[in-house]
N, CA, C and O atoms as a GROMACS GRO file, in nm:
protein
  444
    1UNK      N    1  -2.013  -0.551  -2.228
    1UNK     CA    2  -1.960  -0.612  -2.109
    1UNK      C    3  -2.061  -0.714  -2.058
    1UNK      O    4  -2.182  -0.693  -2.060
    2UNK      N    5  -1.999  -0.837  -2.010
    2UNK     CA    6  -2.130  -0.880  -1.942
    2UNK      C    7  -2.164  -0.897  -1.810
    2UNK      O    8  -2.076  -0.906  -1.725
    3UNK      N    9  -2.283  -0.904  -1.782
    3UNK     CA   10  -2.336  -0.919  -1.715
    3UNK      C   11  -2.262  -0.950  -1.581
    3UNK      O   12  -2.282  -0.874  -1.487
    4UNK      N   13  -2.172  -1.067  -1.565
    4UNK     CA   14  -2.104  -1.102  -1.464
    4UNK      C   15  -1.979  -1.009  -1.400
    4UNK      O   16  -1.960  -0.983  -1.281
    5UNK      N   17  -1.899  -0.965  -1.517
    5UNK     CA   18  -1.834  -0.850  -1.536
    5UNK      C   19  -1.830  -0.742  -1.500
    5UNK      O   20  -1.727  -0.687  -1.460
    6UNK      N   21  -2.017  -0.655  -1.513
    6UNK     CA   22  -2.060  -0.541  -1.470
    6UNK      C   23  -2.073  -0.562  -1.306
    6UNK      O   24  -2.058  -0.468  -1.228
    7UNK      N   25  -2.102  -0.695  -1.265
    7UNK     CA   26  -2.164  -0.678  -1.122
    7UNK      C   27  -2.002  -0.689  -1.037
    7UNK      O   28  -1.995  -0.647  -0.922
    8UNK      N   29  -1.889  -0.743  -1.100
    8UNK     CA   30  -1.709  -0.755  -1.039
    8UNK      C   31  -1.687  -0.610  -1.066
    8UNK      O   32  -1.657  -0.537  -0.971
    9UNK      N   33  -1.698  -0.564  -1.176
    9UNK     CA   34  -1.701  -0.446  -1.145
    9UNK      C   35  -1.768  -0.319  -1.040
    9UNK      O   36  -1.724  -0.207  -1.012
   10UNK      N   37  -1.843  -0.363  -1.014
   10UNK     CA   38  -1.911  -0.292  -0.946
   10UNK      C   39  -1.935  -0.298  -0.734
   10UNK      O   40  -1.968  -0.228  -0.638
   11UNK      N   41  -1.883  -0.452  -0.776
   11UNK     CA   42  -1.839  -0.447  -0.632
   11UNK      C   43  -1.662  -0.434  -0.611
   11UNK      O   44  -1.610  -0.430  -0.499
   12UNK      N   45  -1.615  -0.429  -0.689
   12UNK     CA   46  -1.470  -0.358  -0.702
   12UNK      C   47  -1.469  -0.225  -0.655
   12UNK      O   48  -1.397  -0.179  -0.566
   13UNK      N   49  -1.552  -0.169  -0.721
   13UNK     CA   50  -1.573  -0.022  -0.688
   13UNK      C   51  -1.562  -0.001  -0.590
   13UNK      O   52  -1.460   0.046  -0.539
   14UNK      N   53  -1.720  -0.044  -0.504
   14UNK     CA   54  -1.775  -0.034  -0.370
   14UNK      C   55  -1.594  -0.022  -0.277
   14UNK      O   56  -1.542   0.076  -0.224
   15UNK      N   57  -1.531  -0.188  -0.295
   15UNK     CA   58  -1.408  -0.195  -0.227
   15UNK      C   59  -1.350  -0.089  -0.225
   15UNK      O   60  -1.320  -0.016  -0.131
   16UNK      N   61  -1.334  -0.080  -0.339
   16UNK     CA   62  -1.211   0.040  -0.347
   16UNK      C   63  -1.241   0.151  -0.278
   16UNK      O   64  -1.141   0.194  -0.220
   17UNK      N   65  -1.379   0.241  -0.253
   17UNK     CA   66  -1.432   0.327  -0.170
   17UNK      C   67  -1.390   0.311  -0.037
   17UNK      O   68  -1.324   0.386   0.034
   18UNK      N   69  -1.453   0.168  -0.009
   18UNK     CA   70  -1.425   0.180   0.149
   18UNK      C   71  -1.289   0.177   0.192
   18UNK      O   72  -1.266   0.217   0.306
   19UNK      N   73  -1.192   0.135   0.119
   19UNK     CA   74  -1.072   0.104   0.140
   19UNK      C   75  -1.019   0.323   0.087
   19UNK      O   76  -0.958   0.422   0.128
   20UNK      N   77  -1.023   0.321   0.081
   20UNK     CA   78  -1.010   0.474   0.071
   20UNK      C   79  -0.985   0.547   0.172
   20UNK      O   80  -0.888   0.605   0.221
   21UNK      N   81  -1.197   0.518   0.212
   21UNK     CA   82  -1.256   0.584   0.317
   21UNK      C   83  -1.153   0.557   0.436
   21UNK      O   84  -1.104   0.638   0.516
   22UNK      N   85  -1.137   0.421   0.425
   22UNK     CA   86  -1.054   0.402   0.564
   22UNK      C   87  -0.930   0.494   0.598
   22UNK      O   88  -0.917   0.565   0.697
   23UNK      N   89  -0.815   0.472   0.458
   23UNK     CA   90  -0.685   0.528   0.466
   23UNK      C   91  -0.698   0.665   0.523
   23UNK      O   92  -0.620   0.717   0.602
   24UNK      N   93  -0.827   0.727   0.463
   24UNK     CA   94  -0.873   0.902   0.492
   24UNK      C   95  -0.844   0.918   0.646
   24UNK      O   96  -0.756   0.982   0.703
   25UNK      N   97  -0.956   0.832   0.700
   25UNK     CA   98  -1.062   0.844   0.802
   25UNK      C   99  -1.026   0.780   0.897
   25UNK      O  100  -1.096   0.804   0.996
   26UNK      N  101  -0.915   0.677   0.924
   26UNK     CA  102  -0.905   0.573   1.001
   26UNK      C  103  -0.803   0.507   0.973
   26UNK      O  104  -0.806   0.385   0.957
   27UNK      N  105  -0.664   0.602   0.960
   27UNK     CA  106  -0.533   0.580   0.912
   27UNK      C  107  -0.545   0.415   0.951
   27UNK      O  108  -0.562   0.324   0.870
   28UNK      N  109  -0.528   0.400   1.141
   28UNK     CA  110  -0.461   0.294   1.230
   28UNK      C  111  -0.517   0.188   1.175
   28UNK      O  112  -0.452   0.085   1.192
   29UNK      N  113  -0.646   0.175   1.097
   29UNK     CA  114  -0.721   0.070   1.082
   29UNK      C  115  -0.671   0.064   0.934
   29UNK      O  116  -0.709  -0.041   0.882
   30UNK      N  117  -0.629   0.109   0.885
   30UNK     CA  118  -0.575   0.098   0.739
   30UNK      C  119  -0.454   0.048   0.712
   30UNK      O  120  -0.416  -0.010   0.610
   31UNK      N  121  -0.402   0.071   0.802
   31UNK     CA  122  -0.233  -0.001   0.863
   31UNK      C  123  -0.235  -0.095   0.910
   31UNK      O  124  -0.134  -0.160   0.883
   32UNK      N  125  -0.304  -0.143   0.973
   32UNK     CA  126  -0.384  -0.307   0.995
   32UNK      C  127  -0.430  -0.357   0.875
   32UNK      O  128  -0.363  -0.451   0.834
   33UNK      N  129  -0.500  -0.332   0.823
   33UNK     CA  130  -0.555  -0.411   0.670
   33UNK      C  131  -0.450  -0.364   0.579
   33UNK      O  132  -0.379  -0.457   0.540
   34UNK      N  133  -0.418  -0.251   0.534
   34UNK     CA  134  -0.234  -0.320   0.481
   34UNK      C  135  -0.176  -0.437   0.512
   34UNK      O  136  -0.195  -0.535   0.441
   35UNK      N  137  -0.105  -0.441   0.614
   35UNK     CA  138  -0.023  -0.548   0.652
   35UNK      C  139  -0.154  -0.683   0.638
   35UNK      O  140  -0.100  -0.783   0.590
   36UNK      N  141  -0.244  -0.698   0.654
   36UNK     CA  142  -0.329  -0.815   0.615
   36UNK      C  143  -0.322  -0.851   0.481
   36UNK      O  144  -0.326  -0.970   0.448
   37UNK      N  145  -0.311  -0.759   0.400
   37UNK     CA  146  -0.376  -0.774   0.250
   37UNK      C  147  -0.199  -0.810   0.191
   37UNK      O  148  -0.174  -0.888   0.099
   38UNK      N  149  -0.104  -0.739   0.264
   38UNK     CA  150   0.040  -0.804   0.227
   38UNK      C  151   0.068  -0.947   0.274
   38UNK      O  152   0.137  -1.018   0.200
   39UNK      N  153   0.019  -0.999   0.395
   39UNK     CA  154   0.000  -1.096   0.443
   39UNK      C  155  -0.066  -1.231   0.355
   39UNK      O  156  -0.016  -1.343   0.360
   40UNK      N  157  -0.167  -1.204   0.289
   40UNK     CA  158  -0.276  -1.294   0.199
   40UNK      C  159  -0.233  -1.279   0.094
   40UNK      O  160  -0.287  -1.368   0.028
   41UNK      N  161  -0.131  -1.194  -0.007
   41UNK     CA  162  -0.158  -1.153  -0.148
   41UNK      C  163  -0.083  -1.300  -0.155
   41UNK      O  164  -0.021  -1.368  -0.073
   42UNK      N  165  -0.112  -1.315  -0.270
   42UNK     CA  166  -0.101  -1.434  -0.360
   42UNK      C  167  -0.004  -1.417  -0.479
   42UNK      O  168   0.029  -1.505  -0.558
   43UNK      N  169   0.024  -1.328  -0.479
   43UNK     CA  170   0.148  -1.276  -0.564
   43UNK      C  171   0.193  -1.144  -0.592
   43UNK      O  172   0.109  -1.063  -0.554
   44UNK      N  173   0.308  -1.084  -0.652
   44UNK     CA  174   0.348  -0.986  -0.669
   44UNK      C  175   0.274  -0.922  -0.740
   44UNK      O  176   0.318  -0.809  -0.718
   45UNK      N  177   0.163  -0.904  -0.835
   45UNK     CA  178   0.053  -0.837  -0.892
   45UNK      C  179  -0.014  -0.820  -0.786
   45UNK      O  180  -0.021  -0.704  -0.746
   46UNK      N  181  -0.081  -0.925  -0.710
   46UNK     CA  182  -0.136  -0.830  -0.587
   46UNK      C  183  -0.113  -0.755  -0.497
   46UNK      O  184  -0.193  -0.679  -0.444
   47UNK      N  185   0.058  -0.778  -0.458
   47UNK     CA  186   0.158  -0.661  -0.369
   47UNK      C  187   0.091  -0.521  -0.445
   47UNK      O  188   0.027  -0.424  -0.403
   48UNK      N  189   0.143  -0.566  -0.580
   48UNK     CA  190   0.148  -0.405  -0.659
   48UNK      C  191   0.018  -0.363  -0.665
   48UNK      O  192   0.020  -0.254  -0.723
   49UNK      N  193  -0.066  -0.386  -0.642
   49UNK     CA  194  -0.167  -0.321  -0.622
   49UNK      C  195  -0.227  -0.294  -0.508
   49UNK      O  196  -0.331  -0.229  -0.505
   50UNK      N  197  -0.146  -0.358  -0.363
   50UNK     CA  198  -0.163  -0.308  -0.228
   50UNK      C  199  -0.060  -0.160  -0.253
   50UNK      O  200  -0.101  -0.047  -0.224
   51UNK      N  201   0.045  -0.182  -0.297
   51UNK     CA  202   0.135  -0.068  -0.272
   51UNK      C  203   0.093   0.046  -0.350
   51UNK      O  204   0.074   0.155  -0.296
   52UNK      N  205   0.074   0.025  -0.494
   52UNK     CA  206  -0.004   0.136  -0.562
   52UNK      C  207  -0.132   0.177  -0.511
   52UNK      O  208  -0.186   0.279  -0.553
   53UNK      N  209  -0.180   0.106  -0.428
   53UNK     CA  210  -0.305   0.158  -0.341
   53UNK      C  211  -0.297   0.227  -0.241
   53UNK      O  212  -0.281   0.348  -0.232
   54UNK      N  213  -0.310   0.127  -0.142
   54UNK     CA  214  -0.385   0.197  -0.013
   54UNK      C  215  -0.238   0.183   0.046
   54UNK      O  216  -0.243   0.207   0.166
   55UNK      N  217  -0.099   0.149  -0.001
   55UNK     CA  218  -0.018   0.201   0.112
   55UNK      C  219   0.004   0.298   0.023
   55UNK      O  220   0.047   0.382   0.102
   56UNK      N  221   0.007   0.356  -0.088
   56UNK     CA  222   0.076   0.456  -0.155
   56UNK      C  223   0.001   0.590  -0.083
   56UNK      O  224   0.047   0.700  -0.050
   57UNK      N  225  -0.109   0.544  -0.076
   57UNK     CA  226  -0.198   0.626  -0.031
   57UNK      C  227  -0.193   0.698   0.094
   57UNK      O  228  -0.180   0.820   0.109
   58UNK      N  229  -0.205   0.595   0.194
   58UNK     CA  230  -0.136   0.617   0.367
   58UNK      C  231  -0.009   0.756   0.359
   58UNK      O  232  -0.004   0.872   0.401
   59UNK      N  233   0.082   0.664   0.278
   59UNK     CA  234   0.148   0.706   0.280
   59UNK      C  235   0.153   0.880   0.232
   59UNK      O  236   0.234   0.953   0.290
   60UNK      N  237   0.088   0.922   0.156
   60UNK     CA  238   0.073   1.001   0.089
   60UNK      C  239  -0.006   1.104   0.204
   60UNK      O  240   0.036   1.219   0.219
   61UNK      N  241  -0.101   1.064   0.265
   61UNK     CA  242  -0.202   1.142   0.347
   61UNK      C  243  -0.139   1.143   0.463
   61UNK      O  244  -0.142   1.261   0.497
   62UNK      N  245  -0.085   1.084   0.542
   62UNK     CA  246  -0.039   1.041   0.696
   62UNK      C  247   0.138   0.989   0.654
   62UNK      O  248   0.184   0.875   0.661
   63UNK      N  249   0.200   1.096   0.619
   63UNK     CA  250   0.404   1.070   0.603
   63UNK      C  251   0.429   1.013   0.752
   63UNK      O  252   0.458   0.902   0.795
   64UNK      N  253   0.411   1.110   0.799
   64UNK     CA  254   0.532   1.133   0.939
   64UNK      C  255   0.449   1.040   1.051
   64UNK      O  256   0.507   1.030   1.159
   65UNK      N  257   0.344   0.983   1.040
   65UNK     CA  258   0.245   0.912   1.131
   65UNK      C  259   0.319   0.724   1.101
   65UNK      O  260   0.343   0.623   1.167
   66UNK      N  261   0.325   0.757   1.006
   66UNK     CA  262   0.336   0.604   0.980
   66UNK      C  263   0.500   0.602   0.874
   66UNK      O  264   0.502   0.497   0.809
   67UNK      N  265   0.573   0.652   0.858
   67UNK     CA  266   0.748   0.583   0.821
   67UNK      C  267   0.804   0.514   0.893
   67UNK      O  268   0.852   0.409   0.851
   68UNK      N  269   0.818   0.564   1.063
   68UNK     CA  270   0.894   0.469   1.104
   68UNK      C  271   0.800   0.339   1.131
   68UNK      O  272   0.865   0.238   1.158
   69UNK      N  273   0.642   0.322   1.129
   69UNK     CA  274   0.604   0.208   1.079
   69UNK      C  275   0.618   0.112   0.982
   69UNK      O  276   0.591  -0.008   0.982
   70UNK      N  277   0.672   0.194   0.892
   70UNK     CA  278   0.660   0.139   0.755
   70UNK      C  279   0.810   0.099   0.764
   70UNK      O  280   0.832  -0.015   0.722
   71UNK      N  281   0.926   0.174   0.812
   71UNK     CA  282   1.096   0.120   0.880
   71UNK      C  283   1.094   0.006   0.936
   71UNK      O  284   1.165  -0.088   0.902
   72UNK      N  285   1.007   0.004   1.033
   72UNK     CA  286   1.034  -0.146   1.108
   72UNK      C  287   0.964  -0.244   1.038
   72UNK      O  288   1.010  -0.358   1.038
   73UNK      N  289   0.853  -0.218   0.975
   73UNK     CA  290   0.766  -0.364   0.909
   73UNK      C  291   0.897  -0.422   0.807
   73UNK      O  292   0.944  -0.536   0.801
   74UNK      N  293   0.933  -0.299   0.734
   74UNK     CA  294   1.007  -0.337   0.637
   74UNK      C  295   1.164  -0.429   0.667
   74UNK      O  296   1.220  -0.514   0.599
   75UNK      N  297   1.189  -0.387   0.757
   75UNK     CA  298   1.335  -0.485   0.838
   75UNK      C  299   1.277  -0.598   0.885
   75UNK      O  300   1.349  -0.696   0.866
   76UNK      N  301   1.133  -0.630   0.960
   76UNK     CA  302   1.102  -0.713   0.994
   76UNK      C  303   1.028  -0.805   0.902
   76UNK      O  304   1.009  -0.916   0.951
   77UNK      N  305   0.973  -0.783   0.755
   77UNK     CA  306   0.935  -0.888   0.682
   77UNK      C  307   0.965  -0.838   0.539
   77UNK      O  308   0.937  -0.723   0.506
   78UNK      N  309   1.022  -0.928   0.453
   78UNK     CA  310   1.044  -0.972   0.350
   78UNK      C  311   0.940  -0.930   0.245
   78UNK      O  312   0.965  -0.849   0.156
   79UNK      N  313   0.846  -0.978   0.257
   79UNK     CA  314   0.711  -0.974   0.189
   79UNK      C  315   0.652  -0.851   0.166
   79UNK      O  316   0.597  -0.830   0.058
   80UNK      N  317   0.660  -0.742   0.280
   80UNK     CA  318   0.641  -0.613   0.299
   80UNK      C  319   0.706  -0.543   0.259
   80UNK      O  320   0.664  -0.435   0.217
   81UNK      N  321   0.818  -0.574   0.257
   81UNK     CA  322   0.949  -0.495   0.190
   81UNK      C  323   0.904  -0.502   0.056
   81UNK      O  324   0.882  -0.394   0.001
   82UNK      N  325   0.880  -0.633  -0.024
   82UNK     CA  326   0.887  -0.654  -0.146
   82UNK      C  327   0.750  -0.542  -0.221
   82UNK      O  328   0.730  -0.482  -0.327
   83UNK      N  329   0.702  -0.556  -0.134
   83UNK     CA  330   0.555  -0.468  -0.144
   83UNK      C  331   0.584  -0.294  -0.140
   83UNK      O  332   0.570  -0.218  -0.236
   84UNK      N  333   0.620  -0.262  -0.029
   84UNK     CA  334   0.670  -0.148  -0.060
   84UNK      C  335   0.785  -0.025  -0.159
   84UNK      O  336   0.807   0.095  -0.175
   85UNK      N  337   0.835  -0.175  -0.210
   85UNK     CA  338   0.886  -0.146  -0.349
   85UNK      C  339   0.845  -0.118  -0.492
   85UNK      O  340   0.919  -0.087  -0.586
   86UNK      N  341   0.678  -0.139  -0.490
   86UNK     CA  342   0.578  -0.083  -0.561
   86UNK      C  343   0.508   0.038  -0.547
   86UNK      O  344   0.410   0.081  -0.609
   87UNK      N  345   0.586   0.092  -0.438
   87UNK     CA  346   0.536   0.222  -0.442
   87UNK      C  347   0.612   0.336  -0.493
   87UNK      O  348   0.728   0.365  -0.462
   88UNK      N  349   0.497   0.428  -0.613
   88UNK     CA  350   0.526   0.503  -0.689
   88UNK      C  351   0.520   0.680  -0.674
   88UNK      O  352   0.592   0.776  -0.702
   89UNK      N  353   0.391   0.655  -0.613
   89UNK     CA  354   0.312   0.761  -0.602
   89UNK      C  355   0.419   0.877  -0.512
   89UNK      O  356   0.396   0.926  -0.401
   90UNK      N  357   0.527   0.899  -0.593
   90UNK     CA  358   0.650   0.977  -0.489
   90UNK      C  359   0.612   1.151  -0.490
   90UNK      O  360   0.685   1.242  -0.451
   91UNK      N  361   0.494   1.160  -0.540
   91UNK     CA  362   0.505   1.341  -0.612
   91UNK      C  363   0.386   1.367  -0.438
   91UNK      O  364   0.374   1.477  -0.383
   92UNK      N  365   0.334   1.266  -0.399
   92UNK     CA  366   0.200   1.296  -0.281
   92UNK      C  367   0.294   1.263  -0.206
   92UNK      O  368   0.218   1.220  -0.120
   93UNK      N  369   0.438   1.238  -0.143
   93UNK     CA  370   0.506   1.218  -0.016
   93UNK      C  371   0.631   1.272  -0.030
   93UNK      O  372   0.696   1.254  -0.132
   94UNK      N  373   0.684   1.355   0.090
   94UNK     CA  374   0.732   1.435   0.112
   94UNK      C  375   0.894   1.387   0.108
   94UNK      O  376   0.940   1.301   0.183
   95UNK      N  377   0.962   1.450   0.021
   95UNK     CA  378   1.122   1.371  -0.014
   95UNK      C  379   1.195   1.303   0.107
   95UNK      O  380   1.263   1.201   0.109
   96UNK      N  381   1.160   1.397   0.211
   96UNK     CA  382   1.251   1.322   0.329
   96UNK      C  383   1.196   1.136   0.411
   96UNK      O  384   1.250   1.051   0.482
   97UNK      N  385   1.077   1.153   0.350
   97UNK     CA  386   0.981   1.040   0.365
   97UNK      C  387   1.036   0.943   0.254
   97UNK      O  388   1.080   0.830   0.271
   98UNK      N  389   1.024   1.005   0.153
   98UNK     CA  390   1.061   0.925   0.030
   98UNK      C  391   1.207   0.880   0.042
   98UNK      O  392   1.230   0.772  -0.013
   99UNK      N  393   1.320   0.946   0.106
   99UNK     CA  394   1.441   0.891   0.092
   99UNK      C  395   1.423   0.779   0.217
   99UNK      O  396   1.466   0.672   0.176
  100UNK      N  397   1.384   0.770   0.328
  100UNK     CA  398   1.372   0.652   0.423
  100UNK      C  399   1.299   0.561   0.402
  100UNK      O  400   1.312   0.451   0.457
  101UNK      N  401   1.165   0.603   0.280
  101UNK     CA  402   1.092   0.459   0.238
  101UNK      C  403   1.218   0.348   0.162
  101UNK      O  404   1.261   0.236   0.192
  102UNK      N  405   1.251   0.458   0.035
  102UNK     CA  406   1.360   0.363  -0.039
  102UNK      C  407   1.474   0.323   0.008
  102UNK      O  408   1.520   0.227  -0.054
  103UNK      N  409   1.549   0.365   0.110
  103UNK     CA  410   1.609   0.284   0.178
  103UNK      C  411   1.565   0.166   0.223
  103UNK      O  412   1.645   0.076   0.200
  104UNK      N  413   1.478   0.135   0.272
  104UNK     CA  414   1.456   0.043   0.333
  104UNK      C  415   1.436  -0.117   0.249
  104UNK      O  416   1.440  -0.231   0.296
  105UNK      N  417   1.416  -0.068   0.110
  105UNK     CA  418   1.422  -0.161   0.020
  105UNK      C  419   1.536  -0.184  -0.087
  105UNK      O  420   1.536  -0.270  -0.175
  106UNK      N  421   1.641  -0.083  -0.061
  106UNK     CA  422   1.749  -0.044  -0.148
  106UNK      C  423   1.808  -0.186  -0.160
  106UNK      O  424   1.807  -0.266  -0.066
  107UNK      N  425   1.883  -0.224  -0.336
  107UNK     CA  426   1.995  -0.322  -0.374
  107UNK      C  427   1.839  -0.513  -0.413
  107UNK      O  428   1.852  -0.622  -0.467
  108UNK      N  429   1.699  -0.424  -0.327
  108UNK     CA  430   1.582  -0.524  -0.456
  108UNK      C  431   1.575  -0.483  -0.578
  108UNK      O  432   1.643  -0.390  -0.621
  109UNK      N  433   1.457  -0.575  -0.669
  109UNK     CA  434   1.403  -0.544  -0.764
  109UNK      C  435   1.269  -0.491  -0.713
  109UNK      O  436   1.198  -0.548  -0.631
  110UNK      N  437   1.241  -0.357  -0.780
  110UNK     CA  438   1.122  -0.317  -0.786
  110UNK      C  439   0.982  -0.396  -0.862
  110UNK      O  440   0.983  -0.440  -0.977
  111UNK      N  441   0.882  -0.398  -0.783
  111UNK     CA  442   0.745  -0.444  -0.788
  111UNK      C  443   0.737  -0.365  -0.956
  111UNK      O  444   0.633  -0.370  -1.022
   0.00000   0.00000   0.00000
């Protein structure tokens, strides 16, 4: 690997920690930098890797705190919607969660 490689890697990492730490530790602030990072992505590879992330995640740790958040973002933007259609991770959120996420994106194409 080189050199340049090892050090993207390695501050990838770091990210990915803190972005973790947050979803854990600091749901509200994680739900803010969600919607930022859906806001900036630059394309549907980067949705899918907000949604396979740190909202799959939210979602997964904090259901019932944040759906009907995740209801209204999703009626209210396009982009978010499209994003939340990359989320997989259905075995960490609770079916009744899971049937009002996918509604909300029902009759798209999935991320």
């Amino acid at each position: 690997m080189r050199e340049e490689d090892a050090e993207s890697e390695r501050h990838g990492f770091w990210a990915w920690e803190a972005v973790n730490a947050l979803v854990r530790q600091e749901p509200e602030e994680a739900w803010a930098m969600i919607l930022r990072l859906v806001a900036l992505a630059p394309d549907d590879r980067t949705l899918a890797n907000v949604a396979a992330g740190p909202l799959e995640d939210l979602l997964g740790l904090h259901p019932y705190a944040f759906v009907g958040l995740v209801e209204e973002e999703a009626r209210r933007d396009a982009r978010f919607r499209r994003c939340l259609s990359g989320v997989w991770g259905w075995t960490s959120i609770p079916e009744d969660v899971q049937l009002r996420i996918r509604r909300t994106w029902e009759g798209e194409d999935p991320l």
